[in-house]
C-alpha positions as CSV (number, residue, x, y, z in Angstrom):
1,X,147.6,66.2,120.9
2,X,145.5,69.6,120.8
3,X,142.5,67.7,121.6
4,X,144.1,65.9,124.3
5,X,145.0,69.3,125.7
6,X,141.6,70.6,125.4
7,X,143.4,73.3,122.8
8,X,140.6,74.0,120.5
9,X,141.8,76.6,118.4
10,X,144.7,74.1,117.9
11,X,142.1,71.6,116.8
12,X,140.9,73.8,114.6
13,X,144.0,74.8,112.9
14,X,144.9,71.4,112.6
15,X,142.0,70.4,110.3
16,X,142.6,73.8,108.3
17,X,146.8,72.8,107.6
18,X,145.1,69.2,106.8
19,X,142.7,70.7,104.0
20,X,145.6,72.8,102.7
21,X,147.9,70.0,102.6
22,X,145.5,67.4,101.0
23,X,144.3,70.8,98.7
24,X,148.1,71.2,97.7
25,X,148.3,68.0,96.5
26,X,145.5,68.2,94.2
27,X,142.6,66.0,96.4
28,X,140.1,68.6,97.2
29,X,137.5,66.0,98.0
30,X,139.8,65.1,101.1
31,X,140.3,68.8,101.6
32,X,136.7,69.1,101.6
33,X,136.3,66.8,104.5
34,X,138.6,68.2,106.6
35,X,137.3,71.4,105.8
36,X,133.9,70.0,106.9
37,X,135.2,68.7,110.3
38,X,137.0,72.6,110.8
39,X,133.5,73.9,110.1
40,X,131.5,71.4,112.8
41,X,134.4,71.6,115.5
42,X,134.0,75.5,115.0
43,X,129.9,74.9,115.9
44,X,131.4,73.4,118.9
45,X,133.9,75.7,120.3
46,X,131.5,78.6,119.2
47,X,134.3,79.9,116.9
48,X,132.2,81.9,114.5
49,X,135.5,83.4,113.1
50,X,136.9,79.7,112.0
51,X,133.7,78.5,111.1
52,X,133.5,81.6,108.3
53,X,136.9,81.0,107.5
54,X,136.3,77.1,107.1
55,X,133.2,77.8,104.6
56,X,135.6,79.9,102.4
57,X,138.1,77.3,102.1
58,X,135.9,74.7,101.2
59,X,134.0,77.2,98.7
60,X,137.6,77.9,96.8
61,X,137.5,74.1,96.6
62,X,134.2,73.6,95.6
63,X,134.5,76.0,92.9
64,X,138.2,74.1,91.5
65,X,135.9,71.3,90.9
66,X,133.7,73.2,88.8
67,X,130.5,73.3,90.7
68,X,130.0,77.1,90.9
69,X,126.5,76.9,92.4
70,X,127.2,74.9,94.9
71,X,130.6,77.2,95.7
72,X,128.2,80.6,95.9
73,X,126.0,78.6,98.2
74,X,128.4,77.6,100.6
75,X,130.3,80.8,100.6
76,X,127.4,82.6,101.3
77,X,126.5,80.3,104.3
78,X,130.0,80.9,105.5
79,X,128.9,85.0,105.7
């Protein structure tokens, strides 16, 4: 519906709630995607806000799966 709107931050939101829900429920590797679209759809809308926001969300989850490296790396691309 956001996107038919053309309501961007909506979009944007919407992939966020998804990662959270599919984080709640213990599949980070689906949260990851989502938070992977929320970080590309920021490029897009030039959200740079989201787009930090999105890289520290899928950091958190990055680092529940035990890949610390990998979690430092993308929270420091998110900053």
């Amino acid at each position: 519906m956001s996107l038919k709107s053309k309501y961007d931050l909506g979009v944007f939101k919407s992939l966020q709630y998804s990662g959270i829900v599919h984080s709640d429920n213990g599949r980070y590797d689906s949260a990851l995607v989502y938070y992977e679209r929320s970080k590309n759809f920021c490029v897009k809308i030039k959200y740079p806000r989201g787009q930090a926001s999105s890289y520290n969300n899928a950091a958190m989850h990055i680092s529940l799966k035990g890949e610390y490296t990998k979690a430092a790396k993308e929270l420091l691309t998110g900053y």
